[in-house]
Steps between C-alpha positions, in 0.01 A plus 500: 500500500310196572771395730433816717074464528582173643747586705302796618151279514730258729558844730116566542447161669876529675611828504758488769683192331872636436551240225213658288595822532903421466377376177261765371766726552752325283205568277461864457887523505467291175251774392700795603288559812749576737304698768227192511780270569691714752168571678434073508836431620473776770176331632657141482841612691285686735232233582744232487886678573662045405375511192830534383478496109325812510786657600706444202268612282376790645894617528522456101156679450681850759780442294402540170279769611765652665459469833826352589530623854145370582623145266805452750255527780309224395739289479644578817160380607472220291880336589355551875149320418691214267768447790224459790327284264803269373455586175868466395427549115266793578756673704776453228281650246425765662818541659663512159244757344595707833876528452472538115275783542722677779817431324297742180 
């Protein structure tokens, strides 16, 4: 817990810094908090649409909740964001985590 008042003290003074809030939300999935963390990466991917390892992660969180149509979405938006970017390892992760959820 003391990781997540910091991280969420950090927010006050920054609160539009994707990093922070990429990581808070790896928090509360650690905690069970799903809905916290799905709500964080929405704002991130929203406010900042290259932020491409929010992606991933907010894929596994639909999945496992799931939301696999909505999952396969987001990384159909992801693989687009990771390719404009050049972020070759990005786009394989996701790319992968696409096709072995489709193939289900």
């Amino acid at each position: 817990m003391e990781r997540m008042e910091k991280l969420k003290e950090f927010l006050r003074k920054d609160p539009r810094d994707p990093f922070l809030k990429h990581a808070l939300a790896l928090e509360y999935i650690k905690i069970g908090e799903d809905g916290m963390a799905r709500t964080l990466f929405e704002e991130i991917l929203e406010e900042d649409p290259a932020y491409t390892g929010s992606y991933y992660h907010l894929g596994k969180l639909l999945e496992r909740t799931g939301e696999t149509v909505l999952a396969l979405q987001w990384y159909e938006k992801g693989m687009a964001a990771a390719k404009a970017a050049g972020e070759r390892r990005a786009y394989n992760e996701l790319q992968t985590a696409y096709e072995d959820l489709a193939d289900e």
